[in-house]
N, C-alpha and C positions, 0 to 999 in steps of 0.2 A: 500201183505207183500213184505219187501223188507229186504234185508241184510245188515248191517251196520255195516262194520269190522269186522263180521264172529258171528254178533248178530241180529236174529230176530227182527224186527221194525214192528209195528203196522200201515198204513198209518193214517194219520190225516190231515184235511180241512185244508189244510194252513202249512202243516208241511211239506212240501216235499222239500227237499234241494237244494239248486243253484249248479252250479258248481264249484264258488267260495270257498264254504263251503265246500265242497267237497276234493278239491285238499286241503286245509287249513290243513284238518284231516290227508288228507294221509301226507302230508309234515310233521305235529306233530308227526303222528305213524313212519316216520322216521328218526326222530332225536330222540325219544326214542329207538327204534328197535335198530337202526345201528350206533349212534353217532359217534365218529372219527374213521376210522379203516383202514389198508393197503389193494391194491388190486394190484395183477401184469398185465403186458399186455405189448402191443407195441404198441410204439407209430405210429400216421400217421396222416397227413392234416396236420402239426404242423402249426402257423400262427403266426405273432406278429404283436401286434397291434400299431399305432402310440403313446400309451396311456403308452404302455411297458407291457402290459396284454400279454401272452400265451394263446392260446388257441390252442387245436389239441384232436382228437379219442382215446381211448385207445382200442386195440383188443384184445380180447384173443388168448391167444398161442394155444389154442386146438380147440375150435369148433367158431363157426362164429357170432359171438357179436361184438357190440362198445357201448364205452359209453364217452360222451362227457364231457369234462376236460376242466377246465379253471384255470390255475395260474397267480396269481394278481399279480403287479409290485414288490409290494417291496419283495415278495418271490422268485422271478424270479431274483430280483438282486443279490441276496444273495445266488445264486446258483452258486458251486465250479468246474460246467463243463458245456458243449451249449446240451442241446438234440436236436435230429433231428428223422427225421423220419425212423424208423427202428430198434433204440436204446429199449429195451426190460427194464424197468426199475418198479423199488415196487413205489409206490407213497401211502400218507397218508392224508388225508381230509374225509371230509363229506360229504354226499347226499346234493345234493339240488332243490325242483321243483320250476320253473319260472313257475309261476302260467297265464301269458298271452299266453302261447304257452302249457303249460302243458306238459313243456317240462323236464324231472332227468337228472341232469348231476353231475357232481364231483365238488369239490372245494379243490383243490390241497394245501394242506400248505407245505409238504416236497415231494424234487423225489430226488431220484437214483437210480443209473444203479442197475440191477439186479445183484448179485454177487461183487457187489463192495468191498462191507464187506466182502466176502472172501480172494477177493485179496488184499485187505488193510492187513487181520491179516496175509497172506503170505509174505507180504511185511519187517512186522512189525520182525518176525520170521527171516526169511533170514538177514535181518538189523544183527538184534542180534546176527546171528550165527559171521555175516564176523567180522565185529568188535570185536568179541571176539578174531579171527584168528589175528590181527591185522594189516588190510585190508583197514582200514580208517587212521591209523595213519600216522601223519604229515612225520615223519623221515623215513620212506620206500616211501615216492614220491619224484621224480625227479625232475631236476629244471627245471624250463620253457628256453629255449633257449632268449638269449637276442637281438640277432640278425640273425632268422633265413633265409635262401637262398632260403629256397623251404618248403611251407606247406603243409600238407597233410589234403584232408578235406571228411571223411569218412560217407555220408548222400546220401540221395535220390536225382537220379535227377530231379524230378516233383515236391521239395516241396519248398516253398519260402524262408527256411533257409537258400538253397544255394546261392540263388539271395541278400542275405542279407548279408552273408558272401564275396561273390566275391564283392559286390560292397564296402563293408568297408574296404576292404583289399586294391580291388584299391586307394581307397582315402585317405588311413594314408599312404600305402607304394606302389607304383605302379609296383616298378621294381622287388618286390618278386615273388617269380615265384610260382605256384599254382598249385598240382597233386588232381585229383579227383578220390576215389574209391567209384562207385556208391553203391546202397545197399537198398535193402527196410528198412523203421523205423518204420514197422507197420505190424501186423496180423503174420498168420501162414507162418512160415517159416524165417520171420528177425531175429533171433537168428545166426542163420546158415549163412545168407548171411553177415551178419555184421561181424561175425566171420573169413571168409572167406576174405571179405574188408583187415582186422585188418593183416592176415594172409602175404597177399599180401604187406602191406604197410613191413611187418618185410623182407618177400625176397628181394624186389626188393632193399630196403635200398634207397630210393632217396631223401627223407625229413628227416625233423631233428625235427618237432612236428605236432603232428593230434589231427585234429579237430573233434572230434565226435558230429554231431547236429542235431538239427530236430526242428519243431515245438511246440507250446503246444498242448494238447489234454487231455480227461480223464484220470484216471487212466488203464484202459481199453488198449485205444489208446499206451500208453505208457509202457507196460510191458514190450517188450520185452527187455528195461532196467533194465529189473528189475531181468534179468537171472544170475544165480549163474555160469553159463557157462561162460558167458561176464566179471563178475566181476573175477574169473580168469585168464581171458586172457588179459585184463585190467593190472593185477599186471605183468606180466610175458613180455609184451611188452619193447621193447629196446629206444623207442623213449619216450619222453614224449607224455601223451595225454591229451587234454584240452577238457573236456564237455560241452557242450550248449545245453541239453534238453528241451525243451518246455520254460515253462515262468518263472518269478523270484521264482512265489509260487509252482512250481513242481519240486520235488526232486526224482531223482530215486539214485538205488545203483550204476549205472554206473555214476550220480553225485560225489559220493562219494567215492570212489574207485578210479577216476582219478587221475588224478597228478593236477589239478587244475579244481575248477569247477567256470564255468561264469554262471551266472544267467539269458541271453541269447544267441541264437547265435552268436549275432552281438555282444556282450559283451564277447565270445570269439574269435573271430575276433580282438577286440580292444586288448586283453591282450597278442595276441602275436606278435601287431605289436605296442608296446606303446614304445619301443627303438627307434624303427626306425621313426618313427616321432618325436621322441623328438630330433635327429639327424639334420632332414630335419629342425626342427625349429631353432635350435641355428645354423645351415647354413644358413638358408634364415635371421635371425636373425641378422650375421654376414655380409654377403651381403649389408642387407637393412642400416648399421651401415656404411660399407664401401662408398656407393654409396652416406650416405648424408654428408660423410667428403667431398668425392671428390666434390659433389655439389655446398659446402658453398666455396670449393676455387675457383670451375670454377665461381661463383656469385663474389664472391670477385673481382677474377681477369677481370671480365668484369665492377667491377664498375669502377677500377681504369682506364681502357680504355672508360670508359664514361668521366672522370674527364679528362683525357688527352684531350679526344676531345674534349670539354669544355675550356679547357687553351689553344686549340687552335684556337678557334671560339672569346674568350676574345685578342689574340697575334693579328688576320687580323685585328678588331678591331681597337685595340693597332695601328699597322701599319697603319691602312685609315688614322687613327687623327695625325700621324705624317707626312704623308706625304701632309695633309692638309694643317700644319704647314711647314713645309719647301715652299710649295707654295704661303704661307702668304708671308714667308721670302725670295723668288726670286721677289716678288712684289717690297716691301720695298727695297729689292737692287737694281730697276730699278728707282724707286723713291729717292734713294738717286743719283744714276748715275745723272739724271737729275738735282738734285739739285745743283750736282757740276762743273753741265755744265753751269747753270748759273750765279753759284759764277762766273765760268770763267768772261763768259760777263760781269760780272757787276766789274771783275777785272780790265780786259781790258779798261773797260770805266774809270774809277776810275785814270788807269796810263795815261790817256791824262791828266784831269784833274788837278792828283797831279803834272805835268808836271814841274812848279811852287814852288812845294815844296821844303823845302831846303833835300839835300841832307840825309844829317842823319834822318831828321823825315820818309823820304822816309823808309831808310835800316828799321828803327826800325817796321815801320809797313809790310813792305816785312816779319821780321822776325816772327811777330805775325800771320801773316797770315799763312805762312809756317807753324808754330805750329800748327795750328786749324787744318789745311788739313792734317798732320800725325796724329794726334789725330784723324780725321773724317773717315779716312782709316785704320785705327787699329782697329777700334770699325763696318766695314762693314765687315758682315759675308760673307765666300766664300758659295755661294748657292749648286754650282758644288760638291765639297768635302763633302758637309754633305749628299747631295745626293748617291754619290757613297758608306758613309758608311752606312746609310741607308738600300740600298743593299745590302748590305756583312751582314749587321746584319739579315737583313728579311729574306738571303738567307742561314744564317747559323740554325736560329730558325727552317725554315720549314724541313734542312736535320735532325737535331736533334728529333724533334717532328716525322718525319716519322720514322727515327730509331727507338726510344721509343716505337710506336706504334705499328712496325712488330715483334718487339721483345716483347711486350704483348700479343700478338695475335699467334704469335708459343708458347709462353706459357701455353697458353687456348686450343690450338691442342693435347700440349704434356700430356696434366694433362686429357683431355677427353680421349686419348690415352689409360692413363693408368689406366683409372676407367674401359674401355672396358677392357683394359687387366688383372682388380681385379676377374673378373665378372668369381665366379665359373665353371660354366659349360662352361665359354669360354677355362680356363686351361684345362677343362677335353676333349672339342673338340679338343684339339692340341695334344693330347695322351697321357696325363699327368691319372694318380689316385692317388684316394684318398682312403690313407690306414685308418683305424680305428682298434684299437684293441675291447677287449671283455667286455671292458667296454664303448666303441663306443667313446676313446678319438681319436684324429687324430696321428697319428705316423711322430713324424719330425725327429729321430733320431737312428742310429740301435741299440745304446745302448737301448733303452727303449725295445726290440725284444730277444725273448731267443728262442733256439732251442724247436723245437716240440709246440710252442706257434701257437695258429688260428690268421687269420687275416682276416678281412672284406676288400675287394678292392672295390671302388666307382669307375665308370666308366662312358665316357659320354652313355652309352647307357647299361644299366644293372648292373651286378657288377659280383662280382665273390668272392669263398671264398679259401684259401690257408693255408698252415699251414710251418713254418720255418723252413727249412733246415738248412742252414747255417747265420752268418751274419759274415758285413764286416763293419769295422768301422772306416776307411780310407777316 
């Protein structure tokens, strides 16, 4: 005989069970027995697979078991916090044997932390209390400074909020200056030390808003926002404070209870430095405005000194072909010279000849002739004289054109001059500031300045902030 789930069995030829059969039955007796049900433990081996499966042990908290867990992707996605190893948590699934190994293990559909659900309805409680007090309310929070000197940023130094915070502050505003009161954000005892942080930043008085931050984590991880001590001290603070707890979906009381809450660190970072970069922009914005005015004139004024140069490469030119021309014309008056050295001769020979002639036909052709040689001499150009103005004109255009030219080119000096001289930070390198009032307009007049009024100074290396004694309007 053999026993068959706590029943007597009879053997039979041929009836004796596989193991297959076997594990089948006990896997049926436990999904009827156990079907879904919760079981506490800790976790440990946690693993994740390339697939997005979990798998990890659960132990019990009192004597010495595991039993092995497996949560499948899409429950694993859907989970509102990372478990790791150590985390103590109820999980709710069913048995199940992998019948090639003969192996029980869990099949996880929901986990959370053990006690979560108590500190959720403590949550929920205290909520309800401060807000009643009216603790959340808009019109008892202070305003966010719009241009502050010095932040105060009230976190862990070990945790990456900081590294997240310092580096966004550098990059929207660089020259703010930056106090740190360190602080644990976590476990037994950050109540006290944060308190202590908060304590510090109201003595010393050195900043004008704080940053309270940290990263995300459980509900767990993050309580100690969630202390009625904190949110106290929170209302009671002289500075404003800006919170950046964990991530967009984690809310504590000390969220709410600020004077502003960012949705993360870095996203409180950005909200107290969104003046000051929008400052930096319509200066650089102004700059980059300045620089392509002056541009388009220094381009301007280099085409017309290309044009010049140009009208002066067209005038030598001009000059070659004219004094080509006048060489024509020194020719031709060598050639006329000659020609009226042979009239001569052929004069000369002529008066033997007419020797004979009567007297008057003589005069009459003397006088004809004389006419031709005043007419032929009237009409031969002086070669000399047009030459010499030539000169005076070639040597007038070239003093002109080179005036023209120094006198475009100290133009292009003085106008680059004075784009260098537009150029912000060069005013501010000469010991010049830049005043901006509380609305971060620039200040050009003392009328616009009332006594006891703040003022932001922009400096080439920092700035500085002051507030109006007197003015003068002279």
């Amino acid at each position: 005989m053999y026993e068959e789930f706590g029943h007597s069995v009879e053997p039979q030829t041929g009836s004796i069970p596989g193991v297959a059969h076997v594990l089948r039955r006990i896997s049926a007796l436990m999904s009827r027995q156990f079907g879904r049900f919760e079981l506490i433990g800790e976790i440990q081996g946690l693993k994740k697979a390339m697939s997005g499966h979990v798998y990890f042990d659960l132990k019990d908290t009192q004597e010495d078991a595991l039993l092995s867990c497996a949560l499948f992707r899409t429950q694993a996605q859907a989970l509102k916090f990372q478990p790791k190893d150590g985390d103590v948590v109820i999980v709710s699934g069913e048995l199940n044997l992998y019948a090639p190994r003969g192996q029980i293990s869990f099949v996880v559909r929901s986990i959370k932390l053990a006690g979560a659900g108590d500190l959720y309805a403590q949550f929920v409680a205290l909520k309800e209390k401060l807000q009643s007090l009216g603790y959340f309310d808009e019109s008892r929070k202070k305003a966010i400074p719009k241009y502050p000197r010095r932040i105060g940023i009230v976190t862990s130094l070990r945790g990456a909020a900081l590294q997240d915070v310092l580096k966004t502050i550098k990059q929207r505003a660089p020259f703010v200056n930056v106090v740190i009161y360190p602080t644990s954000v976590q476990g037994e005892g950050a109540v006290d030390e944060i308190l202590r942080a908060l304590d510090a930043v109201q003595e010393r008085r050195e900043v004008s808003v704080v940053l309270l931050v940290r990263g995300g984590g459980s509900l767990a991880d993050l309580w100690c926002f969630n202390s009625e001590r904190l949110a106290r001290r929170l209302v009671d603070m002289p500075v404003p404070v800006v919170a950046g707890v964990g991530h967009e979906s984690d809310v504590t009381i000390a969220d709410l209870v600020s004077d502003w809450r960012a949705a993360t660190p870095t996203a409180a970072a950005v909200k107290v430095t969104e003046y000051w970069m929008a400052v930096l922009e319509r200066m650089d914005e102004g700059t980059k405005r300045l620089q392509r005015v002056m541009r388009s004139r220094i381009e301007q004024a280099q085409w017309q000194l290309t044009q010049f140069d140009r009208i002066g490469v067209q005038m030598r030119y001009r000059l070659k072909a004219v004094r080509a021309e006048l060489n024509q014309l020194a020719d031709l008056s060598g050639a006329m010279q000659r020609y009226m050295l042979n009239l001569d001769k052929r004069l000369e020979r002529c008066s033997g000849k007419l020797a004979g002639v009567p007297a008057a036909r003589l005069q009459e052709e003397r006088l004809t002739f004389e006419r031709a040689e005043h007419r032929l001499r009237s009409l031969r150009p002086d070669p000399t004289a047009a030459l010499s103005r030539i000169e005076q004109l070639e040597s007038t255009a070239k003093r002109l054109f080179k005036g023209e030219i120094a006198i475009k080119r100290e133009r292009v000096k003085a106008l680059s001059s004075k784009l260098r001289a537009l150029d912000v930070n060069r005013v501010l390198d000469r010991g010049y500031a830049l005043a901006l009032d509380d609305s971060g307009r620039i200040v050009r007049d003392a009328s616009q300045l009332s006594v006891g009024q703040s003022i932001d100074l922009r400096l080439a290396k920092g700035g500085a902030r002051g507030r109006i004694e007197s003015t003068r309007l002279e």
